[in-house]
N, C-alpha and C positions, 0 to 999 in steps of 0.2 A: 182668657187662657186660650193657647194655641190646640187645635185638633189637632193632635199628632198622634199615628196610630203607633198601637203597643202591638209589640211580639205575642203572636196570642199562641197557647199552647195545646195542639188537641191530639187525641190517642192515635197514635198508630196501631192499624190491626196488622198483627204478626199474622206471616204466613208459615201456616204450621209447616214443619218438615217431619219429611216420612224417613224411612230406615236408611235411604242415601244420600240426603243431606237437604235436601230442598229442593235445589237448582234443577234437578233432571225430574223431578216429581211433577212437574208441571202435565195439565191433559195434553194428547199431541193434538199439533194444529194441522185440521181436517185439509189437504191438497186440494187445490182448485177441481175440477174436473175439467179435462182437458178434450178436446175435440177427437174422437175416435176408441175412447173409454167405452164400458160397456153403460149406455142408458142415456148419452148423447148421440145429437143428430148426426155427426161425425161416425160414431160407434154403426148407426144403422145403416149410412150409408154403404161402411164398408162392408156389412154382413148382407147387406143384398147383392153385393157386387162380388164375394166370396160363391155367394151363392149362385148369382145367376151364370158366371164365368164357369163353376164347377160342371151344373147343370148341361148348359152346353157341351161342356167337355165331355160327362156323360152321352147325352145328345146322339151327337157325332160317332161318340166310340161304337154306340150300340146299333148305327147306322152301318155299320161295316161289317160285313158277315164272316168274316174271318179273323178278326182281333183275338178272337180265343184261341189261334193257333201261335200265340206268344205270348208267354209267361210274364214280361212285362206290363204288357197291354190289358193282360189279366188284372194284374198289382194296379195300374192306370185304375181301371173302374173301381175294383175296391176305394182306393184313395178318395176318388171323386164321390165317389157315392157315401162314404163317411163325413165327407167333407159338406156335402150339399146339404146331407142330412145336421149335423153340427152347426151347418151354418143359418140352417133354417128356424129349426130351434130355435137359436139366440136371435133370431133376427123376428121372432116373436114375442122373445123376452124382453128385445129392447124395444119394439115398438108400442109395447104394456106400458112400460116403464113411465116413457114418454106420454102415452097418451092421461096415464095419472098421477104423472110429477114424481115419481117414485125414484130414489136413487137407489142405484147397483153398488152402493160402495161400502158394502161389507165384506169383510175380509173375507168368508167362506166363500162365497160367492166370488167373489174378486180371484181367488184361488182356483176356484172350480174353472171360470173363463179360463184362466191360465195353464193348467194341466190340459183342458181341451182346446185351446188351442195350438199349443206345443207338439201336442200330437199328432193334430191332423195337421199341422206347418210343415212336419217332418217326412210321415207318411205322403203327402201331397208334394213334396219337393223332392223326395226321391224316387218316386213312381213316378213322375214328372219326366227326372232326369232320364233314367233306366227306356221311358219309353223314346225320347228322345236318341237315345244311342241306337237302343233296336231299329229307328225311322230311318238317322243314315247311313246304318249298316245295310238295310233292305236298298236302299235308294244308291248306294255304292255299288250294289250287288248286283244291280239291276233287276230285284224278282217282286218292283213295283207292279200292281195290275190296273193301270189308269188313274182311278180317283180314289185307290186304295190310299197311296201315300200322301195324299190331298188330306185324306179325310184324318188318317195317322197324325199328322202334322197338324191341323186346325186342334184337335183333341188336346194332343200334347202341347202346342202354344196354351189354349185356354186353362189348361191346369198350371200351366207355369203362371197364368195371371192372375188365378185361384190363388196360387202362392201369395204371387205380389200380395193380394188384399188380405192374407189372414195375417201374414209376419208384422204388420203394423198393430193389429188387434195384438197379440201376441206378444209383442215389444211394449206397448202401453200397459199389458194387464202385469207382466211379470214387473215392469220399472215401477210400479203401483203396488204391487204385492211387498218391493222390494224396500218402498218408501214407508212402508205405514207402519 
């Protein structure tokens, strides 16, 4: 007699369905982590570079002894100094992270990142701006005093690059907050 194999017949396990019908009841599938997330090297890089940009910005501002005769330049160090501070924070939290395989990608937390960094993105890019206008208003005005507006300008370039690196943090935690 020939070997011929027979149709053999065995159980399917049903997949239970829950209250909306099955298809959408599946667990969701966990997002890569992407380079610049909170608790990748991407993530830290850019939280040293919010931070050391900030810092500076500070730096400089508080090297000027008259910045506190403009209300903007006032609003400047606030920002910066919220921002250093924020950014140092995290750039502890990620460097934890890292050092013990720990992933950031829980949703509170994932949220947390994202309200703080919304805020200081915001506060930092319009204290940015604002001090920028006052520089060449003065600098138009001509009531620069030598290495006054040197120093105004390095300040305000390095918070604008402060910005640059938090908006990327910012844009990853919220497209992540918005995914999961």
């Amino acid at each position: 007699m020939m070997n011929v194999s027979r149709p053999a017949v065995r159980p399917v396990i049903a997949v239970p369905m829950g209250p909306t019908g099955g298809a959408n009841d599946r667990p969701p599938v966990r997002m890569k982590d992407i380079q610049g997330m909170p608790g990748t090297t991407g993530g830290l890089i850019l939280r040293l570079s919010q931070f050391v940009s900030s810092l500076i910005s500070l730096s400089v501002m508080f090297s000027t002894p008259d910045f506190h005769s403009f209300t903007a330049f006032c609003g400047l160090v606030f920002a910066v100094s919220l921002q250093s501070l924020w950014s140092l924070s995290l750039l502890i939290i990620d460097a934890y992270a890292l050092l013990v395989g720990r992933s950031l990608r829980n949703h509170l937390v994932v949220r947390c990142f994202t309200v703080g960094d919304g805020i200081t993105c915001l506060l930092t890019f319009a204290a940015a701006s604002a001090s920028a206008g006052i520089t060449v208003l003065i600098n138009d005005l001509d009531k620069c005093d030598g290495s006054h507006c040197t120093r105004f300008q390095t300040a305000t370039a390095m918070a604008f690059i402060s910005w640059l690196a938090v908006f990327p943090s910012f844009f990853l935690n919220f497209w992540s907050l918005a995914t999961h």
